[in-house]
C-alpha positions in Angstrom: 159.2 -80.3 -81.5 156.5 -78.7 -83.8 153.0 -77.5 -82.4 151.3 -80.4 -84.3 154.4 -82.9 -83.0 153.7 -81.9 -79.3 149.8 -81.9 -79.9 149.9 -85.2 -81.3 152.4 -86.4 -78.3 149.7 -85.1 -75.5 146.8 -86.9 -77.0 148.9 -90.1 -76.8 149.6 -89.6 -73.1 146.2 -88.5 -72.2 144.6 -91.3 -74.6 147.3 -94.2 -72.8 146.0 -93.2 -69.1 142.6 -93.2 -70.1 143.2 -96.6 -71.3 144.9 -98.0 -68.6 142.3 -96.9 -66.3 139.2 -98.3 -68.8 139.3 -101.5 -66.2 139.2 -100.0 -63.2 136.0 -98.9 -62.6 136.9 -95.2 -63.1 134.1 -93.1 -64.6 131.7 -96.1 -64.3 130.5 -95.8 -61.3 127.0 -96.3 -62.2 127.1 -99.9 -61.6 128.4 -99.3 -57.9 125.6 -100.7 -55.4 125.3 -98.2 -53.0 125.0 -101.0 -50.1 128.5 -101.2 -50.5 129.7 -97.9 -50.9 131.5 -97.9 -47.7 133.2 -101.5 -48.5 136.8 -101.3 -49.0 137.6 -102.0 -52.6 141.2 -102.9 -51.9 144.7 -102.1 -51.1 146.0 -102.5 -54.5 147.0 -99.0 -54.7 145.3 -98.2 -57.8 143.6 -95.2 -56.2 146.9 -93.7 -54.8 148.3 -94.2 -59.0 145.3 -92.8 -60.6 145.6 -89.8 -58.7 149.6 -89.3 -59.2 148.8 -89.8 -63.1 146.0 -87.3 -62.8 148.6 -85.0 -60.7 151.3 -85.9 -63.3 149.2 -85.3 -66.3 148.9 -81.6 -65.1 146.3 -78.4 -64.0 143.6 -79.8 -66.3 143.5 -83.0 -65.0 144.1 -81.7 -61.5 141.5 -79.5 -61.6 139.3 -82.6 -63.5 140.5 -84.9 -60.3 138.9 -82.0 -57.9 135.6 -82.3 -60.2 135.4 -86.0 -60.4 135.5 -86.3 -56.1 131.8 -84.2 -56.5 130.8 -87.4 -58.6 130.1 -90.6 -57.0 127.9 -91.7 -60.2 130.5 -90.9 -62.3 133.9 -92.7 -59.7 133.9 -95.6 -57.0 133.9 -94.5 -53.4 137.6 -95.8 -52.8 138.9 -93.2 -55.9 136.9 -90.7 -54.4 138.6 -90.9 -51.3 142.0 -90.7 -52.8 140.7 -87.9 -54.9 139.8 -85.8 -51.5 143.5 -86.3 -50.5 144.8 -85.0 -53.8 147.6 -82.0 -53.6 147.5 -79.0 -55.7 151.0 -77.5 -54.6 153.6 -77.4 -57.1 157.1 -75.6 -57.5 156.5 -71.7 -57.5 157.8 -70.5 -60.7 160.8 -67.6 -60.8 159.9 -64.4 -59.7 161.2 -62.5 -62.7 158.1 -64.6 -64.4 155.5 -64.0 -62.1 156.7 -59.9 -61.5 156.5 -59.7 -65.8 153.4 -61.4 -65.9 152.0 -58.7 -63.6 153.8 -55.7 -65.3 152.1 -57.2 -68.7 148.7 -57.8 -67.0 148.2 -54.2 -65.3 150.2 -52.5 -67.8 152.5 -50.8 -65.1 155.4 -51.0 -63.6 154.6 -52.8 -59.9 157.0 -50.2 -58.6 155.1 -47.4 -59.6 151.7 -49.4 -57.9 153.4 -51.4 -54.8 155.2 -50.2 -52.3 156.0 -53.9 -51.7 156.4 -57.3 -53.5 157.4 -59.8 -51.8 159.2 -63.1 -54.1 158.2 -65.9 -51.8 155.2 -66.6 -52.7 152.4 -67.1 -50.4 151.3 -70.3 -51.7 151.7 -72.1 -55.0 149.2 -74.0 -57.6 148.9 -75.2 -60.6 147.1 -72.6 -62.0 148.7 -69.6 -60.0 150.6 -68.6 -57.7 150.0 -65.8 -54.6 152.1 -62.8 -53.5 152.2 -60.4 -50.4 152.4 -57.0 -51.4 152.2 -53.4 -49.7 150.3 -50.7 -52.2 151.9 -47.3 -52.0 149.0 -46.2 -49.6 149.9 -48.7 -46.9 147.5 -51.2 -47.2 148.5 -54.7 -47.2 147.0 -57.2 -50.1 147.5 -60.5 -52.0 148.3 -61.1 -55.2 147.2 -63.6 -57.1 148.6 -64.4 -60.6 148.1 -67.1 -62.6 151.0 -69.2 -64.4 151.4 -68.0 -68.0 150.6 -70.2 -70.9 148.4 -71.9 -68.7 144.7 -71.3 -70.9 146.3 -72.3 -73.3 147.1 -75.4 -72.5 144.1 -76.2 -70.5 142.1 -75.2 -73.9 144.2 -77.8 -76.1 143.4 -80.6 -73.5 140.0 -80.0 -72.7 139.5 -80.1 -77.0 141.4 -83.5 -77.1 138.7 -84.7 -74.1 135.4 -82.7 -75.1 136.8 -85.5 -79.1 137.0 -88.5 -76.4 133.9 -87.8 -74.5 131.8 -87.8 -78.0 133.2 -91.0 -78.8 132.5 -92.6 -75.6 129.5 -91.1 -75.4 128.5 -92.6 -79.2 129.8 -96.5 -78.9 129.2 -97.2 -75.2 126.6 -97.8 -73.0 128.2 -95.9 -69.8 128.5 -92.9 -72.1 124.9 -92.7 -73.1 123.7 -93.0 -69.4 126.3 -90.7 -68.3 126.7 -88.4 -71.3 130.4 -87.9 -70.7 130.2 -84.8 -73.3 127.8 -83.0 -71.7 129.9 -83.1 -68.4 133.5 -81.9 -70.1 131.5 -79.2 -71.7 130.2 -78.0 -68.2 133.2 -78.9 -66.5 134.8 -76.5 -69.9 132.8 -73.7 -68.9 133.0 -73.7 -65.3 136.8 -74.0 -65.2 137.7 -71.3 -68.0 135.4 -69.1 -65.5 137.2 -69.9 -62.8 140.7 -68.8 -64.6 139.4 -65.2 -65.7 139.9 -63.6 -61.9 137.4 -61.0 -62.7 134.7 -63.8 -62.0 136.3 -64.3 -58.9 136.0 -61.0 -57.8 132.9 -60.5 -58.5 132.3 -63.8 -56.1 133.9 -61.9 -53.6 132.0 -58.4 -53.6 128.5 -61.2 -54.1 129.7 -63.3 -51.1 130.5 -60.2 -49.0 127.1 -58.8 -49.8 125.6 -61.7 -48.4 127.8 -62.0 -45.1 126.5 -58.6 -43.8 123.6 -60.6 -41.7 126.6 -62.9 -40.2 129.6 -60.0 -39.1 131.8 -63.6 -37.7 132.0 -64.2 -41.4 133.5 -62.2 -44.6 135.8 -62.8 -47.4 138.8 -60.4 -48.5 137.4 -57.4 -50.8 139.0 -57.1 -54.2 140.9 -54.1 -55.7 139.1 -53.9 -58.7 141.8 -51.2 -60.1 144.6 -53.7 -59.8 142.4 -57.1 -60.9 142.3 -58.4 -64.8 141.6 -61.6 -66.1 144.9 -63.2 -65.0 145.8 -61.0 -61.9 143.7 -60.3 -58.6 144.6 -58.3 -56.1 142.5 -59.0 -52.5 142.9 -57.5 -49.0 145.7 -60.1 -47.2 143.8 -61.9 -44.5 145.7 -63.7 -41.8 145.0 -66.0 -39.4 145.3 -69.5 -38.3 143.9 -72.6 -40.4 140.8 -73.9 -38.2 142.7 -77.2 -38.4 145.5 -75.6 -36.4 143.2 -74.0 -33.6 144.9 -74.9 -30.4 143.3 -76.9 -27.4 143.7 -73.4 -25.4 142.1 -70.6 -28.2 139.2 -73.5 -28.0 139.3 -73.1 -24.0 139.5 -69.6 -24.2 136.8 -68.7 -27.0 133.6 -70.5 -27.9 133.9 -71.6 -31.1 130.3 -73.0 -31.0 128.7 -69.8 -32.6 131.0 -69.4 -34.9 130.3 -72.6 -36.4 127.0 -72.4 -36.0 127.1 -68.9 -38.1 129.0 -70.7 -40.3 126.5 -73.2 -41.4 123.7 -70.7 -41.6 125.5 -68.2 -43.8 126.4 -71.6 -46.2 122.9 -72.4 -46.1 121.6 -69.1 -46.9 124.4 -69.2 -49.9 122.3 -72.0 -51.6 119.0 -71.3 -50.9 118.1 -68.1 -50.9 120.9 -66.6 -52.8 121.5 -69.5 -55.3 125.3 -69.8 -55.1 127.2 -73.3 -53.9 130.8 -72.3 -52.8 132.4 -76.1 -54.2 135.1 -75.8 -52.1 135.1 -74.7 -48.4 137.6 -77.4 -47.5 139.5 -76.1 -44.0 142.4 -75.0 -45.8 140.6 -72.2 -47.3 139.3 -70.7 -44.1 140.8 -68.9 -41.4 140.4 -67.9 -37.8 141.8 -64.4 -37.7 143.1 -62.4 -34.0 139.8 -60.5 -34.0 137.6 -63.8 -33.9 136.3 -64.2 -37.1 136.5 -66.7 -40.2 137.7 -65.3 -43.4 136.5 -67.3 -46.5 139.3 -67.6 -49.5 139.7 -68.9 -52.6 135.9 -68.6 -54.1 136.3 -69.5 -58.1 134.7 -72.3 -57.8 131.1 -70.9 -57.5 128.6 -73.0 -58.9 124.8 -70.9 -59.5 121.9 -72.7 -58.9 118.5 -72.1 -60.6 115.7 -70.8 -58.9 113.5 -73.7 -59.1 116.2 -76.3 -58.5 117.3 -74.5 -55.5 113.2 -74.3 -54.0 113.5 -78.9 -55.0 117.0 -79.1 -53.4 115.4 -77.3 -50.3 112.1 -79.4 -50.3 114.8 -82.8 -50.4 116.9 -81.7 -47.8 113.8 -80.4 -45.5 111.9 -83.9 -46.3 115.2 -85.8 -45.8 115.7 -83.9 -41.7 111.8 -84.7 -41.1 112.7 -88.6 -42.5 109.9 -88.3 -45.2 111.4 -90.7 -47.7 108.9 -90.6 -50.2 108.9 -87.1 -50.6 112.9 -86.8 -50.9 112.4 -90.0 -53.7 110.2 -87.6 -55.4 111.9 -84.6 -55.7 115.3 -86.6 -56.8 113.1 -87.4 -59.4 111.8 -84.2 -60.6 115.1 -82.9 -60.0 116.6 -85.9 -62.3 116.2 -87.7 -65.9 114.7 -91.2 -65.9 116.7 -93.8 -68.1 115.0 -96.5 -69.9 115.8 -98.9 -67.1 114.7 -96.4 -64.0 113.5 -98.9 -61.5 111.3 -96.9 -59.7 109.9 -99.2 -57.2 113.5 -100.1 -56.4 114.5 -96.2 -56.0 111.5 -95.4 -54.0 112.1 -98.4 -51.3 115.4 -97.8 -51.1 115.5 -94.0 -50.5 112.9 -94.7 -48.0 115.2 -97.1 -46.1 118.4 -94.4 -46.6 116.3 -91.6 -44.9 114.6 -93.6 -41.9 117.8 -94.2 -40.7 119.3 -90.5 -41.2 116.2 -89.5 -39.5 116.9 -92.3 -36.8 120.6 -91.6 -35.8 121.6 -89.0 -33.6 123.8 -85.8 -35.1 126.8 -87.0 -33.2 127.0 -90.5 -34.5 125.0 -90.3 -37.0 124.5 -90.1 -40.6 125.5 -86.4 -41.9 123.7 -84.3 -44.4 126.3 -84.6 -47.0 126.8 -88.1 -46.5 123.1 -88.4 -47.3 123.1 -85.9 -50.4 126.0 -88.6 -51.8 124.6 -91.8 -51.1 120.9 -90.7 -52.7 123.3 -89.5 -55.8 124.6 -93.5 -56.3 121.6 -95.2 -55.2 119.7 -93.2 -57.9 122.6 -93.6 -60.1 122.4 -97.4 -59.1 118.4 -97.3 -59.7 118.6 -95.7 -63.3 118.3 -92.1 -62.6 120.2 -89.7 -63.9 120.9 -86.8 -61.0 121.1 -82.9 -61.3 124.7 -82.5 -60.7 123.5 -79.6 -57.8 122.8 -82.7 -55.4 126.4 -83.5 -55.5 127.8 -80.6 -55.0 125.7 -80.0 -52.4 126.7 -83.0 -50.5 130.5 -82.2 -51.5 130.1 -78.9 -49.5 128.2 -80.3 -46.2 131.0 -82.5 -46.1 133.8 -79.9 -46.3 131.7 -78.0 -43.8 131.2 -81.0 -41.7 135.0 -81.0 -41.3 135.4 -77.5 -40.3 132.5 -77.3 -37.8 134.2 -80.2 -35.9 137.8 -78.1 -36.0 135.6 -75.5 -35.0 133.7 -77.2 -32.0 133.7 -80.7 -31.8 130.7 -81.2 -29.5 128.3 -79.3 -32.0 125.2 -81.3 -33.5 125.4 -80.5 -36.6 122.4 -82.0 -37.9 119.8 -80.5 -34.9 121.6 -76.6 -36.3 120.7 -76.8 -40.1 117.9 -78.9 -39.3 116.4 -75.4 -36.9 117.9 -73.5 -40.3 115.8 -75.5 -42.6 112.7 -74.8 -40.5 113.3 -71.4 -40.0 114.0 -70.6 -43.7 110.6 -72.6 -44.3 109.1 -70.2 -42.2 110.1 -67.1 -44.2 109.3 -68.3 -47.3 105.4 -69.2 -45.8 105.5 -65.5 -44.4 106.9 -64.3 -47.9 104.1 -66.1 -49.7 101.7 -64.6 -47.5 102.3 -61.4 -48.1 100.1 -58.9 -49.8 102.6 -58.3 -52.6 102.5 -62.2 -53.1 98.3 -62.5 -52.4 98.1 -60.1 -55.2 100.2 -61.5 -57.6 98.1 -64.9 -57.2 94.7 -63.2 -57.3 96.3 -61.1 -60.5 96.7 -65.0 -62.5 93.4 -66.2 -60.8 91.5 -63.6 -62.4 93.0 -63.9 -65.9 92.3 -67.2 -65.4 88.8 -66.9 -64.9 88.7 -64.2 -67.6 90.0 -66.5 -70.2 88.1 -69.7 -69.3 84.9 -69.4 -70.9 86.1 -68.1 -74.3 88.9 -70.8 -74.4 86.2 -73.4 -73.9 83.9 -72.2 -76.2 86.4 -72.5 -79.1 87.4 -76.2 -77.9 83.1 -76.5 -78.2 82.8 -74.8 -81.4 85.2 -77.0 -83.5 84.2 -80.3 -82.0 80.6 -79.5 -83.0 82.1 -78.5 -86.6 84.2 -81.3 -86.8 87.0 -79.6 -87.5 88.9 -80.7 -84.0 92.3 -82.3 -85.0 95.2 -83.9 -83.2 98.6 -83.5 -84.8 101.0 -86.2 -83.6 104.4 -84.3 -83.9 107.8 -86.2 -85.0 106.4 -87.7 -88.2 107.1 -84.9 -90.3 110.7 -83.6 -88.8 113.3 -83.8 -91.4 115.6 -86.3 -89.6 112.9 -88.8 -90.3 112.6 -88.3 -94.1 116.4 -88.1 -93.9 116.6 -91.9 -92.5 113.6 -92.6 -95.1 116.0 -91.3 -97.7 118.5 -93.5 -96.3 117.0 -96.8 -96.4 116.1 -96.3 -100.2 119.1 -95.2 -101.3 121.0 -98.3 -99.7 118.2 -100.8 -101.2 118.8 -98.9 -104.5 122.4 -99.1 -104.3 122.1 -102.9 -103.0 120.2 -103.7 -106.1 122.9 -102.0 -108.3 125.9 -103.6 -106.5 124.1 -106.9 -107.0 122.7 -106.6 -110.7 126.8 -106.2 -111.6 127.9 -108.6 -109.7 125.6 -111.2 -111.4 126.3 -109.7 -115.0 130.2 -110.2 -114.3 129.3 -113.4 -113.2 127.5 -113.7 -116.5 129.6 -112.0 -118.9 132.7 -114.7 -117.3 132.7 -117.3 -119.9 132.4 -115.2 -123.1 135.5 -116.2 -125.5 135.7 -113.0 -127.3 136.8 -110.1 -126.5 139.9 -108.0 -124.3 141.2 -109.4 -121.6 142.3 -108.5 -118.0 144.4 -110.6 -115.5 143.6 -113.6 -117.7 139.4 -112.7 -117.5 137.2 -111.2 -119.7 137.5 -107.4 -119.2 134.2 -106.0 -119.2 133.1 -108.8 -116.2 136.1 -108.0 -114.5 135.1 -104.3 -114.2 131.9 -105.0 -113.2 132.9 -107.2 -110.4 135.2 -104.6 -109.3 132.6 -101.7 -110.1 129.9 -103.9 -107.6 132.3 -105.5 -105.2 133.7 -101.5 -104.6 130.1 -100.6 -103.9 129.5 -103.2 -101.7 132.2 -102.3 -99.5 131.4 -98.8 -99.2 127.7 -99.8 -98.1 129.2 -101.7 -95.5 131.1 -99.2 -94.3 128.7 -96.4 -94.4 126.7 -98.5 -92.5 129.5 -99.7 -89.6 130.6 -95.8 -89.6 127.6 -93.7 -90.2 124.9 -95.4 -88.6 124.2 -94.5 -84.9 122.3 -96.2 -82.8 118.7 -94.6 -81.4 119.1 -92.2 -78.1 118.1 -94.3 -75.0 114.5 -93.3 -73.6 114.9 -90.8 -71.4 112.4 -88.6 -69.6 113.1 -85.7 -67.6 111.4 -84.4 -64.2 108.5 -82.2 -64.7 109.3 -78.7 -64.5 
């Protein structure tokens, strides 16, 4: 089969179960009410199939099925669910591949750098495959390689999507609320990131940085001499999955401060370093002999901005305290308004959501990233447009929430990040306060002051001059002279297309003259002439014209 043959042949697929799952409620999930997001939606199955077509369709979409489950505007609560449950472990590939692609990537021979390689792999995705190895100096690492061919691939697909997203996002309404386009273009960047391992590493030496105040908690260091963009070599950690803890290790150790350092050091990821690890889901921590957890797997790191991160703290502090109004408010600074934001709605409704967080005890209870989801649909639901932070954010409490209760089952989560919150609210007044900060503040005061007077006086000298104007911007861009030029040219070429017709029509009953298909000639050439301009008006209009970007309005800055 030729490259264009086998292009042409994946678009079809990926085109057929888009399709078939148009109905379905997939990728809609704005018009979800959030009072029924727990409601079961059925037992059709269709869940269960759209996630073996995602798995079937291959890594992109598996990796797109992983993204989606951070997205309840974007998919129905039952697909999420199913989407949580997906597998990522597929046959291991040869080991004469995976020891070539190694040889290739390091440019060595592996005997010459291991004194080990084992061919079983350690575990097996999609997108790679890991390795136990021994380096010639005794120490014991991992391997990770990834599957050859496989950028490649995920480039082609992600082109035929980023096509599909802009058409969606052009001819539907779901499109322009969601903006499909701009999603595969972040979900484009984030995941080609995630496949060059040197980003990964550098995730680890970050994370490890940031562990130092929590010594129960570190992630493998990389071997930067044997890691390129398609191999990474990590210090092997074992231990036991903390969904396999035993009954007895439990009895024996007391897991509570573990967890608890857990959550702090997750919480201290987001908001005062700025990085959300997407996925610490209990299979990618373990409980090692010496009593600690080890953290794997970290290239999905999302970074968040300093002033989102200082709003996503303000929300999740207001939402512990139960100030509703506040949490409303910063969704909305942290969000974009549609044209039909119903804000009274939003407001009440939020309000409602975080009384009874506030009200339910931690062990029965609401959790945090429970809440963090539900505001995402009910804004969604409302008209509002989330920062796609908020999600993951939620995404991640959750995954935590599942390995704290491996951890200790009896732990109130929500009374141990809300004392983190408080204390981190602390530090930052104490931070503020200090002299470096007081001076900083006084510096803008005073420049401030400085400017004042002069700035005013200008303002006062050209109203008294009358030379104050106010320039309304917009009018003069070149876009609207461009849709100016358009209207006149299509009346001009209206008139045209018109004016012949009518002469044909005219010119119909002369006598005299050549003939063509039993009419005069002339007429019949300028009914063709017309009747050809006609239709290409028509379908300039149909297939050029675009319809005006909905009003949107973005949270102040």
């Amino acid at each position: 089969m030729t490259d264009t043959s086998r292009v042409l042949a994946r678009n079809a697929q990926i085109l057929r179960f888009l399709i078939k799952y148009r109905r379905a409620g997939v990728l809609s999930g704005v018009d979800i009410d959030p009072a029924t997001s727990d409601i079961d939606t059925g037992d059709d199955g269709k869940p269960e199939a759209f996630v073996d077509d995602l798995e079937a369709l291959g890594p992109t979409f598996i990796k797109i099925g992983q993204a989606l489950s951070t997205r309840p505007d974007m998919v129905p609560p039952a697909y999420i669910a199913a989407l949580e449950r997906m597998q990522d472990d597929v046959a291991p590939l040869p080991f004469e591949v995976i020891h070539e692609a190694v040889e290739e990537a390091l440019g060595v021979r592996t005997s010459k750098i291991f004194e080990t390689f084992e061919e079983t792999p350690l575990g097996s995705a999609s997108l790679a495959q890991v390795h136990r190895a021994t380096l010639r100096d005794g120490r014991r690492v991992a391997v990770k390689v990834q599957r050859p061919g496989i950028v490649e691939q995920i480039r082609d697909d992600l082109d035929t999507l980023a096509r599909l997203a802009g058409g969606v996002d052009r001819v539907t309404d779901v499109g322009r609320r969601i903006r499909f386009a701009d999603w595969v273009h972040e979900f484009r960047r984030t995941l080609l990131a995630e496949l060059d391992y040197r980003v990964e590493a550098e995730n680890l030496d970050r994370f490890d940085a940031h562990f130092t105040a929590y010594p129960t908690l570190f992630v493998p260091k990389p071997i930067w001499d044997l890691t390129r963009a398609r191999v990474l070599t990590m210090e092997l950690v074992e231990g036991t999955k903390v969904t396999d803890i035993s009954g007895l290790q439990r009895t024996e150790h007391d897991m509570g401060p573990l967890a608890t350092s857990l959550l702090h050091g997750y919480l201290d990821q987001v908001f005062v370093h700025g990085d959300i690890h997407a996925d610490p889901h209990p299979g990618n921590l373990l409980y090692t002999r010496d009593g600690r957890l080890g953290l794997l797997d970290l290239g999905m790191v999302a970074h968040v901005p300093p002033r989102t991160r200082e709003r996503l703290l303000k929300l999740l502090f207001a939402a512990v305290d139960g100030r509703g109004e506040q949490v409303a408010a910063e969704g909305i600074a942290m969000g974009t308004r549609l044209e039909d934001f119903d804000e009274e709605r939003y407001y009440r409704d939020v309000g409602q959501l975080v009384a009874r967080y506030a009200a339910q005890s931690g062990a029965t209870g609401q959790t945090e990233g429970r809440l963090m989801l539900d505001l995402v649909r009910l804004a969604t639901a409302c008209g509002l447009r989330t920062a796609p932070e908020m999600s993951l954010l939620g995404k991640t409490l959750l995954h935590l929430e599942s390995v704290v209760h491996a951890l200790d089952p009896e732990l109130d989560m929500k009374r141990v990040v809300e004392d983190h919150l408080n204390d981190m609210m602390r530090q930052r007044l104490r931070k503020s306060l200090s002299p470096a900060s007081l001076a900083s503040e006084m510096m803008d005061l005073q420049e401030l002051v400085r400017d004042a007077p002069r700035k005013v006086s200008n303002v006062l000298s050209l109203l008294s001059e009358n030379r104050l104007r106010v320039r309304v911007t917009g009018l003069e861009e070149s876009h609207l002279l461009e849709s100016l030029h358009k209207i006149a040219n299509r009346i001009a070429a209206g008139i045209v297309t018109a004016a012949l017709i009518l002469a044909s029509a005219m010119m119909m009953d002369n006598p005299d003259g050549p003939r063509l298909f039993g009419y005069p000639a002339i007429a019949m050439l300028l009914f063709l002439t017309g009747a050809s301009l006609g239709i290409a008006i028509v379908l300039s209009a149909l297939l050029g014209d675009r319809r005006a970007k909905p009003n949107e309005e973005r949270g102040p800055r």
